[in-house]
N, C-alpha and C positions, 0 to 999 in steps of 0.2 A: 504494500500500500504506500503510494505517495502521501505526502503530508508538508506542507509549505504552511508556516503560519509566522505571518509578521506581527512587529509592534514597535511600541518608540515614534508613532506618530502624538498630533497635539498641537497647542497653538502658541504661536511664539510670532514677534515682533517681527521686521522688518531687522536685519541685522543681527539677529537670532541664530542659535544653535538647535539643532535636532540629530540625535543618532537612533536611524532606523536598525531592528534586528529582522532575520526569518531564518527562525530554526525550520529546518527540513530532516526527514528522515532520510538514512543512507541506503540508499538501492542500490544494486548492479546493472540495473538497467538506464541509471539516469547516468545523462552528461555531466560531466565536470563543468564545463560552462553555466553558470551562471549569471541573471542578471537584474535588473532595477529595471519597473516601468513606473509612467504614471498616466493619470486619466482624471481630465475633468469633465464634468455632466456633459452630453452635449459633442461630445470630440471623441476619436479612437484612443485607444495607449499608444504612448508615447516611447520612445527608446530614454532612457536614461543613464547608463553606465552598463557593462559585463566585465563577469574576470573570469578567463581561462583555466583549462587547467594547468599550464602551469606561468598560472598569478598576473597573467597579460592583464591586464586593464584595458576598458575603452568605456568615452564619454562623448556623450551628446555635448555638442559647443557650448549649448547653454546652461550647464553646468561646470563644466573644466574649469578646475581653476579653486570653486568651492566646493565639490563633491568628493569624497574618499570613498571610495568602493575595497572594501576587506572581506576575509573569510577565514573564519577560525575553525577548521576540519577537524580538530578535535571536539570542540561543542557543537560541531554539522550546524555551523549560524555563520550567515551571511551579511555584512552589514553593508551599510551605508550612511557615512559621519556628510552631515548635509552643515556646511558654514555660511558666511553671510549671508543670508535668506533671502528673498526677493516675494512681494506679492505672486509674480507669476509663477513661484515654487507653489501657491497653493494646488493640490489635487490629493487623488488617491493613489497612496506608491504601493505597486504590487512586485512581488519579485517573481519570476519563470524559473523553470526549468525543463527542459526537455527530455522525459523518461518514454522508453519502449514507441519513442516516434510520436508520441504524443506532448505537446505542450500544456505542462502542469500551469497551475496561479494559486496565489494561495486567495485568502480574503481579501485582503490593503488591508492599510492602514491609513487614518485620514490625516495628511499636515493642510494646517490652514496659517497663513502668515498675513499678520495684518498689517498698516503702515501707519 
């Protein structure tokens, strides 16, 4: 059974800190890739950061810069340390995985950032 479940969203200022978590359970059938989306009402998911397996990183433009995308394979949790905030950071961050061919998502998690 897959299982993706984030947290560490919430509401933080404009110039604000948030560090997103999603523990996942460890399958054989899932990719080592992993990654961050997000999604406001209204618009598809969005790409936001991946990290390979081995620890590549990649970031949508419009976060670079202030987004850390990490992954601690000992606690199978995936994060992502989100810095100076921006209103258009508000959405729902979901994180993927791709197992047996199929793309997993867990719930989101909701950041909402105000000014």
């Amino acid at each position: 059974q897959v299982q993706l479940k984030e947290s560490g969203g919430g509401s933080v200022q404009a110039g604000g800190s948030l560090k997103l978590a999603c523990v996942y359970s460890e399958n054989a059938y899932c990719a080592n890739t992993m990654s961050w989306y997000r999604q406001v009402p209204g618009k598809g998911r969005e790409f936001v950061s991946s990290i390979a397996s081995d620890d590549t990183t990649n970031y949508d433009d419009s976060v670079k810069g202030r987004f850390t995308i990490s992954r601690d394979k000992a606690k199978n949790t995936l994060y992502l340390e989100m810095n100076s905030l921006k209103t258009d950071d508000t959405a729902m961050y979901y994180c993927r995985r791709l197992c047996g061919g199929v793309l997993r998502w867990g719930q989101g998690t909701q950041v909402t950032v105000s000014s």
